[in-house]
FILODREN-680516 format. One record per residue (C-alpha): chain; residue number from 1; x, y, z. Coordinates in steps of 0.05 Angstrom, whole numbers, m for minus. Layout:
+-------+------+--------+--------+--------+
! chain ! resi !      X !      Y !      Z !
+-------+------+--------+--------+--------+
!     A !  NUM !      X !      Y !      Z !
...
+-------+------+--------+--------+--------+
END
This chain:
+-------+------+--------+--------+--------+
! chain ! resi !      X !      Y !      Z !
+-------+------+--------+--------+--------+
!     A !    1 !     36 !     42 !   m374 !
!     A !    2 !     42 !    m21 !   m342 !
!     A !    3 !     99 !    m47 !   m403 !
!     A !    4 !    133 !     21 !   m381 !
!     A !    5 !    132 !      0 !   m299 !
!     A !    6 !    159 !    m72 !   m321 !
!     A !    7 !    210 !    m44 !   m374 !
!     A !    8 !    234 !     11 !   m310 !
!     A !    9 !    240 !    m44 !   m261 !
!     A !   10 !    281 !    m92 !   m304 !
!     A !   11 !    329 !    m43 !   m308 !
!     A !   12 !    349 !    m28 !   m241 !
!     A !   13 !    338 !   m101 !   m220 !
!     A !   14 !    415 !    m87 !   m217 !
!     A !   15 !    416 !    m42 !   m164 !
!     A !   16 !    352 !    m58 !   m132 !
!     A !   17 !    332 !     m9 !    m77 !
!     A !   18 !    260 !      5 !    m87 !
!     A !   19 !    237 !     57 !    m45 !
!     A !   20 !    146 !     54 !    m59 !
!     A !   21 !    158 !     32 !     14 !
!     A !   22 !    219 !     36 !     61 !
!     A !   23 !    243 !     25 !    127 !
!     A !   24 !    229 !     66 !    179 !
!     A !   25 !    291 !     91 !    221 !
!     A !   26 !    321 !     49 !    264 !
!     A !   27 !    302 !     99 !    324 !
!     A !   28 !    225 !     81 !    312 !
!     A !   29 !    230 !      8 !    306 !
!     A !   30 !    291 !    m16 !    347 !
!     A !   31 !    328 !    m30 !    288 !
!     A !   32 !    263 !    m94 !    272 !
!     A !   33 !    241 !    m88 !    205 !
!     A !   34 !    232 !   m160 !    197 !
!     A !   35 !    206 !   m201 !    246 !
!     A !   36 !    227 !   m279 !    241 !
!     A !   37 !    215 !   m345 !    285 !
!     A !   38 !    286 !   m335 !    306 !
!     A !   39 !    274 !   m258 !    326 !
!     A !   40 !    213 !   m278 !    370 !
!     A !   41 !    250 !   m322 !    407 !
!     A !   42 !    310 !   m286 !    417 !
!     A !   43 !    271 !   m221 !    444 !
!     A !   44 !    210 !   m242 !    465 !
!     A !   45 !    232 !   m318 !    494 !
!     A !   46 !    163 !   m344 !    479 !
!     A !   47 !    131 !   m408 !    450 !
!     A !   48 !     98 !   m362 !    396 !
!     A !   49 !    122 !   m379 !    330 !
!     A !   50 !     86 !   m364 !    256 !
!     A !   51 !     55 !   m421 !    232 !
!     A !   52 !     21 !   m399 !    170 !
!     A !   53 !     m3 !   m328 !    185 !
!     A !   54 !    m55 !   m293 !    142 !
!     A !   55 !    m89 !   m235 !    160 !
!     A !   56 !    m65 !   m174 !    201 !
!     A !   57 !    m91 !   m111 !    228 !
!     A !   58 !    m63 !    m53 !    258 !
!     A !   59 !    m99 !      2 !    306 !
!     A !   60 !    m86 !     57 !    353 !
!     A !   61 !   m128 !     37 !    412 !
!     A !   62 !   m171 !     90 !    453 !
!     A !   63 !   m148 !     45 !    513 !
!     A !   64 !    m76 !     63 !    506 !
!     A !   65 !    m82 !    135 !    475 !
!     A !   66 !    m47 !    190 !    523 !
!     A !   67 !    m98 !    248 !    514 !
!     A !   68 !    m44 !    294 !    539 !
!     A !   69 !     13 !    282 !    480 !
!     A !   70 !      5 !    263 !    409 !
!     A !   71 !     81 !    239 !    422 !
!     A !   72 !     44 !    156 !    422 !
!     A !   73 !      0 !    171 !    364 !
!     A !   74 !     52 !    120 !    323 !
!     A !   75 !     53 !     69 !    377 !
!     A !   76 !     m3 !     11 !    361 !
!     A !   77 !    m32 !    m49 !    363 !
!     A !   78 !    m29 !   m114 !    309 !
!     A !   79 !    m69 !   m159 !    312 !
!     A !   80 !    m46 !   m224 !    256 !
!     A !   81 !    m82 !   m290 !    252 !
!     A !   82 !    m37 !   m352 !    263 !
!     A !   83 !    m74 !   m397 !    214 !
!     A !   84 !    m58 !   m474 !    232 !
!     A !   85 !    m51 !   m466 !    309 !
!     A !   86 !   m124 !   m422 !    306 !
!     A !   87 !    m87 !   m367 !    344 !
!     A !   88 !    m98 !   m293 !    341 !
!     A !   89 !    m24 !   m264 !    365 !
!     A !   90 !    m33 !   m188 !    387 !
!     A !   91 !     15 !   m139 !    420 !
!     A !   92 !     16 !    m85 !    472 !
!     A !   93 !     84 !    m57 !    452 !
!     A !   94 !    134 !   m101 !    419 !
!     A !   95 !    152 !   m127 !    487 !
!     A !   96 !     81 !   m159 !    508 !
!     A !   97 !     59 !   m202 !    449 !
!     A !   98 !      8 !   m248 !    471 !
!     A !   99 !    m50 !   m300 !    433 !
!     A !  100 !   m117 !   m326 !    432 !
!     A !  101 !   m147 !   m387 !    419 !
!     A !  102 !   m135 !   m454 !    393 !
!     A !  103 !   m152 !   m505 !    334 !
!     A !  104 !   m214 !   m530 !    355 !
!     A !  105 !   m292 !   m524 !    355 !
!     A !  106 !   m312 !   m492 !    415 !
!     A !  107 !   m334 !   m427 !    425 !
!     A !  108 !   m264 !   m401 !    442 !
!     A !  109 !   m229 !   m434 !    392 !
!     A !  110 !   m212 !   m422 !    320 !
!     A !  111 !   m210 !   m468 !    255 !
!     A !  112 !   m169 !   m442 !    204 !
!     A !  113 !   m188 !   m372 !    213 !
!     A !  114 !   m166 !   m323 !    159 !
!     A !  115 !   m179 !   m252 !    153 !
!     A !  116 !   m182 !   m207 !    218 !
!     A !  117 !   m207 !   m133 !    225 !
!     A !  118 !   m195 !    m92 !    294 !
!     A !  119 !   m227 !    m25 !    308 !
!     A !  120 !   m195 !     37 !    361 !
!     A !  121 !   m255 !     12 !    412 !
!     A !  122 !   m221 !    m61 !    415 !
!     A !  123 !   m264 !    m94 !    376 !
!     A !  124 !   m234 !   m151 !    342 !
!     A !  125 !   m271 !   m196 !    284 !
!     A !  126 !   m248 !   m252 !    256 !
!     A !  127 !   m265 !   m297 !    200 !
!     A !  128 !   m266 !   m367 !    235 !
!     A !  129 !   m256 !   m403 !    162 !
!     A !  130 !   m274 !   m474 !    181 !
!     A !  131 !   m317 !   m462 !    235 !
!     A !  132 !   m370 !   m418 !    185 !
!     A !  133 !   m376 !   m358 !    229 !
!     A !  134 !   m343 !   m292 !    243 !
!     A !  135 !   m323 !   m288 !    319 !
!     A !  136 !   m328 !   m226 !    348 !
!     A !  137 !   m271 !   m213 !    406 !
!     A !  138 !   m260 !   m149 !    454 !
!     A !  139 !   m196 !   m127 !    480 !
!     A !  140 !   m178 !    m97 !    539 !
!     A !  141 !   m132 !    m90 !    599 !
!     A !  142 !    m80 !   m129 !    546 !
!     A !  143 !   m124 !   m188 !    538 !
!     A !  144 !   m176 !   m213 !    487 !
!     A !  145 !   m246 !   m243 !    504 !
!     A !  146 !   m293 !   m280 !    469 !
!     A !  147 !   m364 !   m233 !    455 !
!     A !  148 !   m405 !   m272 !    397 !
!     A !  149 !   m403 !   m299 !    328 !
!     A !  150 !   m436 !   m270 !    270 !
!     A !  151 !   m474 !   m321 !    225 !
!     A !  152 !   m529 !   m367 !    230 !
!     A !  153 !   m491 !   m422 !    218 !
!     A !  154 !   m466 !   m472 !    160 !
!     A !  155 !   m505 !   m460 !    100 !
!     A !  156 !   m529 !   m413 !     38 !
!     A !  157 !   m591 !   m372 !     70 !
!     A !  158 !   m592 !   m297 !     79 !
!     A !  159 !   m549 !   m290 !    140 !
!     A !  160 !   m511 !   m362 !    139 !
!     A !  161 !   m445 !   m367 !    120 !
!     A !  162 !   m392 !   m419 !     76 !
!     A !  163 !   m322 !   m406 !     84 !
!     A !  164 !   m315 !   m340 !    109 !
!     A !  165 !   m241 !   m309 !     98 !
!     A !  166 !   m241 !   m233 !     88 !
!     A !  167 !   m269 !   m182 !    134 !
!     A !  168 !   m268 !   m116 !    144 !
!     A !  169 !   m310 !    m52 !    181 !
!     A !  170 !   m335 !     10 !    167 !
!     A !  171 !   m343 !     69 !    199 !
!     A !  172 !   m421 !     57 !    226 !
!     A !  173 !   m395 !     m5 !    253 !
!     A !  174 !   m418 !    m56 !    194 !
!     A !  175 !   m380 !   m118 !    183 !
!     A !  176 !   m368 !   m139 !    117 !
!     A !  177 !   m344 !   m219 !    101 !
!     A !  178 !   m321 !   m252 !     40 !
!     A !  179 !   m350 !   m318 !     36 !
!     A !  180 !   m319 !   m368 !    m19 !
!     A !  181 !   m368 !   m424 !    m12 !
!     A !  182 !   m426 !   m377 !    m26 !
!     A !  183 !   m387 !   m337 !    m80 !
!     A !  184 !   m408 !   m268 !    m42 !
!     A !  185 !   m403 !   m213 !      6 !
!     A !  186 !   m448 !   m213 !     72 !
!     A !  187 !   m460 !   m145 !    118 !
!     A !  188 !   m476 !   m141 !    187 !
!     A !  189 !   m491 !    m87 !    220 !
!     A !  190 !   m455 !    m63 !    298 !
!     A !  191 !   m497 !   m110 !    332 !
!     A !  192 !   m487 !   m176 !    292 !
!     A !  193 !   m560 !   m176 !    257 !
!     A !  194 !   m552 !   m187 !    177 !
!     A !  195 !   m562 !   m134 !    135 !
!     A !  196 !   m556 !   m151 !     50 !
!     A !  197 !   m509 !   m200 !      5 !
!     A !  198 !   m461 !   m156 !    m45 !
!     A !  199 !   m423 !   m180 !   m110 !
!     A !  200 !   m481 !   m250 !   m132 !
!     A !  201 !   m475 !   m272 !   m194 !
!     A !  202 !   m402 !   m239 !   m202 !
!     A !  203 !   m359 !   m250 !   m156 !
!     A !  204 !   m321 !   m322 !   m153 !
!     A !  205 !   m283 !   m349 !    m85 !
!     A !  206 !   m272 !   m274 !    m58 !
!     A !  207 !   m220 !   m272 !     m7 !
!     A !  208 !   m193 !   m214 !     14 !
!     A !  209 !   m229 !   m143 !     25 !
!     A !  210 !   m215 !    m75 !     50 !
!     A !  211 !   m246 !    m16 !     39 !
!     A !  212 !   m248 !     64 !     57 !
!     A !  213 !   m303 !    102 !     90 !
!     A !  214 !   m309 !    175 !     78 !
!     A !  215 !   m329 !    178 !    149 !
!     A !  216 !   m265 !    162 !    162 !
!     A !  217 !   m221 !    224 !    194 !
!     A !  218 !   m153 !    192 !    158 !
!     A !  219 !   m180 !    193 !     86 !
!     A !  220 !   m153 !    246 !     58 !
!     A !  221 !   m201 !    258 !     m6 !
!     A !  222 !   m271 !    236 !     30 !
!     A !  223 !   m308 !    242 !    m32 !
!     A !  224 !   m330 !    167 !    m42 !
!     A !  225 !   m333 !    103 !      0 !
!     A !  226 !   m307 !     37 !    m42 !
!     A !  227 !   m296 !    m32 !    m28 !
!     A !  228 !   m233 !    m82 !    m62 !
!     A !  229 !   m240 !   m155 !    m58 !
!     A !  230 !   m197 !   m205 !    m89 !
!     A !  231 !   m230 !   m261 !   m122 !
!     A !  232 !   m237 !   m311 !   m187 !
!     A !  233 !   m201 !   m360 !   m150 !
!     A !  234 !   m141 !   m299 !   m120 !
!     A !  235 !   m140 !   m284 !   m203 !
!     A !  236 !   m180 !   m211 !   m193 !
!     A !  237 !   m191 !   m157 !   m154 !
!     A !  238 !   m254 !   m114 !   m157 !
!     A !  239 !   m284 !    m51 !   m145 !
!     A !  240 !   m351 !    m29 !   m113 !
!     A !  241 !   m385 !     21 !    m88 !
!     A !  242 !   m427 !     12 !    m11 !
!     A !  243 !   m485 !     m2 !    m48 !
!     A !  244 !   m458 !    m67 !    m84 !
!     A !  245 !   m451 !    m39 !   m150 !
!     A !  246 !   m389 !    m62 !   m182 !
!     A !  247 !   m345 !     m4 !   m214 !
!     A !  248 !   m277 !    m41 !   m236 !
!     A !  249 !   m239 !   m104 !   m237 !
!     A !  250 !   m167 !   m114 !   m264 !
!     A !  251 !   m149 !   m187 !   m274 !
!     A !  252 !    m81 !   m217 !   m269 !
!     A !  253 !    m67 !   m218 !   m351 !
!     A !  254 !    m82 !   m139 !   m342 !
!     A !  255 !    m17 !   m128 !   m301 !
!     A !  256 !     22 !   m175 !   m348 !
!     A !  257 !     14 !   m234 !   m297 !
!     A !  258 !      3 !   m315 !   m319 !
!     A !  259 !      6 !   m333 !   m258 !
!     A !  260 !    m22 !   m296 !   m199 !
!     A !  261 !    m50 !   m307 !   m129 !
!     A !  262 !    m78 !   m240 !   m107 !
!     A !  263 !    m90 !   m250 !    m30 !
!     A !  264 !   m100 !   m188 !     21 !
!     A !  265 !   m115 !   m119 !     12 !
!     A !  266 !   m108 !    m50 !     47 !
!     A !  267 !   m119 !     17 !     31 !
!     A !  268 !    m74 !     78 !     52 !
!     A !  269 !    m98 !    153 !     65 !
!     A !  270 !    m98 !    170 !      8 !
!     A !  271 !   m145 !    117 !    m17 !
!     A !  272 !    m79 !     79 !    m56 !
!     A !  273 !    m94 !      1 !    m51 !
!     A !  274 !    m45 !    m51 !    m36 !
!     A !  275 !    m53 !   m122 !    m50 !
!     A !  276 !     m6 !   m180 !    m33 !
!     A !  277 !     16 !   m233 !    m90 !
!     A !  278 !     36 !   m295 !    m60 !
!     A !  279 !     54 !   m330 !   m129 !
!     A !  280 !     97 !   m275 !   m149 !
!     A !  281 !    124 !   m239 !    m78 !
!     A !  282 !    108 !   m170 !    m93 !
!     A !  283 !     51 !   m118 !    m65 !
!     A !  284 !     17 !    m96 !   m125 !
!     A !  285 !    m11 !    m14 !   m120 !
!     A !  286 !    m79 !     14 !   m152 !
!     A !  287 !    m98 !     76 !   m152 !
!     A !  288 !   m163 !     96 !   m122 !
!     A !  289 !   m194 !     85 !   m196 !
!     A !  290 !   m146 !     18 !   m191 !
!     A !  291 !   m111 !     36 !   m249 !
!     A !  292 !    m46 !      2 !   m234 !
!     A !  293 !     11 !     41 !   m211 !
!     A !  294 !     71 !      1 !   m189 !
!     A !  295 !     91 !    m66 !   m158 !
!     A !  296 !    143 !    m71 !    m98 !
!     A !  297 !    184 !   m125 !    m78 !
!     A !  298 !    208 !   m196 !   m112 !
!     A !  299 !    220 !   m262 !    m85 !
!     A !  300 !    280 !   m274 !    m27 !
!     A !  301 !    300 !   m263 !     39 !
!     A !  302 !    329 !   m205 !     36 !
!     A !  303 !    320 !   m131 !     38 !
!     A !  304 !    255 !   m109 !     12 !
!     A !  305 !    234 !   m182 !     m8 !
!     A !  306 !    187 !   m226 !      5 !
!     A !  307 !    166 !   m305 !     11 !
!     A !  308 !    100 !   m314 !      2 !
!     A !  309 !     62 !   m248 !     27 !
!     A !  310 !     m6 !   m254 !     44 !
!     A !  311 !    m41 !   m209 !    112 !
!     A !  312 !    m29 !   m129 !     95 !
!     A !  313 !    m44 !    m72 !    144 !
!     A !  314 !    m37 !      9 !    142 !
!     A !  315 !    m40 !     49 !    193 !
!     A !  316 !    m73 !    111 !    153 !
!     A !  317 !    m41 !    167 !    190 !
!     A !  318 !     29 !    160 !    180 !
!     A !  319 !     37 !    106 !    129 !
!     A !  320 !     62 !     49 !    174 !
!     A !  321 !     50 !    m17 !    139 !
!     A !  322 !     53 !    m87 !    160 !
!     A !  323 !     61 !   m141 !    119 !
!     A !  324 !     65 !   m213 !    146 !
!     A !  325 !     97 !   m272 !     94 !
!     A !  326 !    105 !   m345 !    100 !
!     A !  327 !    140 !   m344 !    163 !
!     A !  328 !    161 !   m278 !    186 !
!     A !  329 !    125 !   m195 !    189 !
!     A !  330 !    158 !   m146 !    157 !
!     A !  331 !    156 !    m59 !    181 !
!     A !  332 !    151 !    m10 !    118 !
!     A !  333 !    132 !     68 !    122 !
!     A !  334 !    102 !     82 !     56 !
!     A !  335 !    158 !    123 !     11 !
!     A !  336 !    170 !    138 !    m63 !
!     A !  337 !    206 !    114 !   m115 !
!     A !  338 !    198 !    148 !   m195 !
!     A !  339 !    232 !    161 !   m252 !
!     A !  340 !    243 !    210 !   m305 !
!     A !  341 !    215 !    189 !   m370 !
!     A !  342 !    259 !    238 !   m408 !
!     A !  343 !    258 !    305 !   m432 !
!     A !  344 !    225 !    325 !   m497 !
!     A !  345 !    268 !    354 !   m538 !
!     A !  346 !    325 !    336 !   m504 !
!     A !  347 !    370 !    382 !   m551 !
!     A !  348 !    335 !    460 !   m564 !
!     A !  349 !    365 !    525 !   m592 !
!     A !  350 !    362 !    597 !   m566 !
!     A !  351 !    313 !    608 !   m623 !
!     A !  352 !    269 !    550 !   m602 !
!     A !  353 !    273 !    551 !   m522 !
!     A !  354 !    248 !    498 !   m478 !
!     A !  355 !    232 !    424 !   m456 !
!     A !  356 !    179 !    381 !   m419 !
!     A !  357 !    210 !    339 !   m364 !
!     A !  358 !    157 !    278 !   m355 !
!     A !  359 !    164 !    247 !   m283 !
!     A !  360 !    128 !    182 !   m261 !
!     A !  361 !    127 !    171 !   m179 !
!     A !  362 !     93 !    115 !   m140 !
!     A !  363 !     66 !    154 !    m84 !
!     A !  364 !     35 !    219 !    m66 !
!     A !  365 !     99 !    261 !    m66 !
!     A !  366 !    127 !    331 !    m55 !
!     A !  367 !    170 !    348 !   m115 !
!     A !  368 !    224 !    404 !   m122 !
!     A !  369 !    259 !    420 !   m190 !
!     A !  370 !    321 !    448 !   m200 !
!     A !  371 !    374 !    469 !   m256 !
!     A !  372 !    435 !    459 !   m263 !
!     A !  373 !    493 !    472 !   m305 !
!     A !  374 !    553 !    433 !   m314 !
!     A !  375 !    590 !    458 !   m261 !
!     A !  376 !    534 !    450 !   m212 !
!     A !  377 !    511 !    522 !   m211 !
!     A !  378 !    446 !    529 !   m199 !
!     A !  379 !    415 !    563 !   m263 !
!     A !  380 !    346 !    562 !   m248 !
!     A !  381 !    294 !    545 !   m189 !
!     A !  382 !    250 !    514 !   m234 !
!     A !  383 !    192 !    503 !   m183 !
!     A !  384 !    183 !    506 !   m111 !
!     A !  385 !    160 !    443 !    m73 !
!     A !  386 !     95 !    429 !   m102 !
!     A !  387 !     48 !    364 !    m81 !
!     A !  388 !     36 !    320 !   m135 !
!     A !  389 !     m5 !    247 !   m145 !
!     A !  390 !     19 !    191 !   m170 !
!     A !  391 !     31 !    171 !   m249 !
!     A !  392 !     60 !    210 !   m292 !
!     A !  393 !     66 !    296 !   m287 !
!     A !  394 !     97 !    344 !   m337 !
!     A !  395 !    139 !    396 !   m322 !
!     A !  396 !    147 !    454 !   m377 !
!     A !  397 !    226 !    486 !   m371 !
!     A !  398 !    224 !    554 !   m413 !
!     A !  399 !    304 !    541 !   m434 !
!     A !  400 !    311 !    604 !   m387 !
!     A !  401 !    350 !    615 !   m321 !
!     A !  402 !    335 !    654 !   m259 !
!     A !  403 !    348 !    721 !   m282 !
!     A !  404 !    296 !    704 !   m344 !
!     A !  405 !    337 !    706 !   m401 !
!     A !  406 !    352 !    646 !   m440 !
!     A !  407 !    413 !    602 !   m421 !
!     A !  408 !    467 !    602 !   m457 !
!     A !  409 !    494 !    537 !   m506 !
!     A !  410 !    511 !    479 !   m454 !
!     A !  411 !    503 !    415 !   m424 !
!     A !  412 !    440 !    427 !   m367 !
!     A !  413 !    420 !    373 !   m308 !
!     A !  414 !    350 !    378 !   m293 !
!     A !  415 !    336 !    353 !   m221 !
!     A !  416 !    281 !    320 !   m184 !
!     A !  417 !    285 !    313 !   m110 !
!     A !  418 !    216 !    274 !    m92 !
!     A !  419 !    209 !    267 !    m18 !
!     A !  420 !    144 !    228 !      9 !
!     A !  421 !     80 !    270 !     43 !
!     A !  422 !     77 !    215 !    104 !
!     A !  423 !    114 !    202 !    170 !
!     A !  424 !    181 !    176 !    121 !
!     A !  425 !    190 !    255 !     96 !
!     A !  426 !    247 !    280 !    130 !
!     A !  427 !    280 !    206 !    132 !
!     A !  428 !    281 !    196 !     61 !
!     A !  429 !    281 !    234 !    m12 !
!     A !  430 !    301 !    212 !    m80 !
!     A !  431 !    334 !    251 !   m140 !
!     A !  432 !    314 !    240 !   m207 !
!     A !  433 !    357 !    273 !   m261 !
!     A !  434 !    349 !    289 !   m347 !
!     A !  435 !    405 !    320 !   m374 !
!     A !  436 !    375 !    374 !   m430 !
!     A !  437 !    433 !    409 !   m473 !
!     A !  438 !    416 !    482 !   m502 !
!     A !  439 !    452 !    491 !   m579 !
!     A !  440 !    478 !    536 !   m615 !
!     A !  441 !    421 !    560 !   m657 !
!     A !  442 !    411 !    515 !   m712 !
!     A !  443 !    401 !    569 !   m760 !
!     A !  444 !    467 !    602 !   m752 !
!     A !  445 !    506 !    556 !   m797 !
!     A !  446 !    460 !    572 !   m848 !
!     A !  447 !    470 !    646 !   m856 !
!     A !  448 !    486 !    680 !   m900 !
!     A !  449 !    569 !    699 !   m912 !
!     A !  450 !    589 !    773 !   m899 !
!     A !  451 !    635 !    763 !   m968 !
!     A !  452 !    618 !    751 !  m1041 !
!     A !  453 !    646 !    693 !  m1074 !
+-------+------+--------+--------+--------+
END
């Protein structure tokens, strides 16, 4: 499968438009998709600039949720960790961006902090790298204040930590931290006390985590709670379950990768993982069994590329991704993008009726199937919109039209509109076509002649 994904993107690397994630319309985000140096200065007239940023989270907070309207239910907070000036930068609206901290020791400052995880109730946690600690921060009234730090201090013992630099939170309020000098995951529970170690003896320099709680209200399947953490020096991501048991891991050679550098993860509502490759520019996407199902992006500055991406954030709700790169944050609704593998046969008779359209899409998608002849009359309603995971689905066309009788000899286009199941639906849809051609019956020129030789 993977061969097929690499074969599909080479060719339309000529007309590159990707659509696994797009931009939302200009209407939602002010016409900002990509926030630069430049752009923060221009808009915002601030000192704040990106100097290495690395993780990022996004939240709707309880503090500035209108119970009266659902109309702000898109409208949230990021929070994205400014690595080398040890600054969190956080937003209420796009017009108030403010920070936190500086490089530094001290209980308010920040030493090469990494991975950052925020919460609806303002809690903010962040993994203070250099400083061997998680620091626990509250927001509210549009500021952030110091609370605690998890971690009892430098060191290997149950509860100590070595170069924290993932975190993330789960539903009952349990803090989970990647720790690369201790080769290992540490949990603490709500209140800061430590709880267990995850992933010794297997895991090597783990970085980035996320993970899904099916106590969460925006997981759409709520079957199963798993954890992703990239690790093996950024080489691997792996599976497991809340109990520590490993289920999976997919190294770099798996997706057809040399060279790799798998940094941050997220996971969307449907349980989809997204990873960021700084080596090769692109957001790789699992599926929730991380079988690997596409890879967005390339290397540039320019419309749905990247330079070096590393923090990645999902609102689950609607889809609304932020992605932050080497010196600038990009705005993506998730989307879809497919193809149509072919039809097989691509050539049947009246006698023999009938061909399977195979489809591959990126995302959860509605699909709609219609046929055509070559005029553009519609011949047949092949299926009404019908919801459909991603990977590949089969589609079984009888060779018949509407009226149920079987089409006559022709030239038929078999269409595919696949339109996304999140906030982007409405905004966006793609048509996938397979042109199938009905013969004259293959037997025919075999009969028999109505006059002896």
């Amino acid at each position: 499968m993977t061969a097929l994904l690499f074969i599909f993107a080479f060719a339309t690397s000529l007309n590159y438009d990707p659509s696994t994630l797009v931009f939302p319309p200009a209407g939602h985000s002010a016409g900002y998709n990509k926030i630069t140096n430049f752009t923060i200065r221009m808009v915002l007239g601030s000192h704040l600039a990106f100097d290495n940023p690395q993780g990022v989270s996004i939240v709707k907070l309880t503090e500035h949720d209108d119970l009266s309207t659902d109309r702000d239910d898109d409208e949230l907070a990021f929070f994205a960790v400014n690595s080398n000036r040890g600054q969190i930068i956080f937003n209420i609206g796009f017009e108030n961006v403010n920070s936190y901290g500086s490089v530094g020791t001290g209980r308010e400052n920040l030493w090469e902090p990494m991975g950052i995880a925020a919460n609806p109730e303002g809690d903010v946690y962040v993994a203070d790298m250099n400083n061997h600690r998680v620091v626990r921060l509250k927001y509210g009234a549009g500021n952030l204040e110091y609370v605690t730090s998890l971690g009892d201090g430098f060191g290997a013992a149950t509860g100590q930590l070595s170069f924290p630099c993932g975190v993330a939170l789960d539903k009952s309020g349990n803090v989970y931290v990647t720790e690369i000098g201790n080769d290992r995951i540490s949990v603490f529970d709500k209140t800061g006390n430590f709880v267990k170690v995850m992933g010794v003896g297997f895991l090597n320099d783990p970085f980035g985590i996320a993970l899904i709680d099916r106590k969460d209200v925006w997981n759409y399947y709520r079957d199963k709670d798993y954890i992703v953490v990239t690790d093996n020096s950024k080489k691997r991501i792996t599976m497991f379950d809340f109990s520590g048991n490993r289920i999976k891991s997919v190294d770099g050679l798996d997706l057809g990768f040399e060279n790799i550098s798998l940094n941050y993860a997220a996971i969307d509502y449907y349980g989809l993982i997204y990873v960021t490759d700084t080596d090769n520019s692109q957001i790789h996407i699992f599926s929730r069994e991380l079988t690997h199902i596409t890879s967005f992006g390339r290397e540039g500055s320019g419309k749905k590329e990247f330079i070096s991406p590393r923090g990645i954030a999902v609102w689950k709700r609607f889809g609304q991704f932020i992605i932050l790169e080497a010196s600038s944050a990009q705005y993506y609704w998730a989307g879809v993008d497919g193809y149509i593998k072919g039809a097989f046969p691509s050539v049947f008779n009246p006698l023999m009726p009938g061909s399977t359209i195979a489809i591959y899409i990126t995302q959860p998608s509605i699909i709609t199937l219609t046929v055509y002849d070559s005029r553009g009359n519609v011949i047949r309603n092949l299926l009404p919109e019908f919801k459909e995971t991603p990977g590949y689905t089969q589609i079984l066309w009888d060779g018949k039209g509407n009226n149920s009788e079987i089409v006559p000899p022709g030239i038929y286009t078999v269409k595919a509109d696949i339109e996304p199941t999140y906030s982007s639906r409405g905004y966006f849809k793609k048509t996938l076509s397979v042109d199938i051609e009905c013969s004259e019956s293959f037997l025919e020129e075999d009969q028999p002649s109505d006059s002896q030789p």
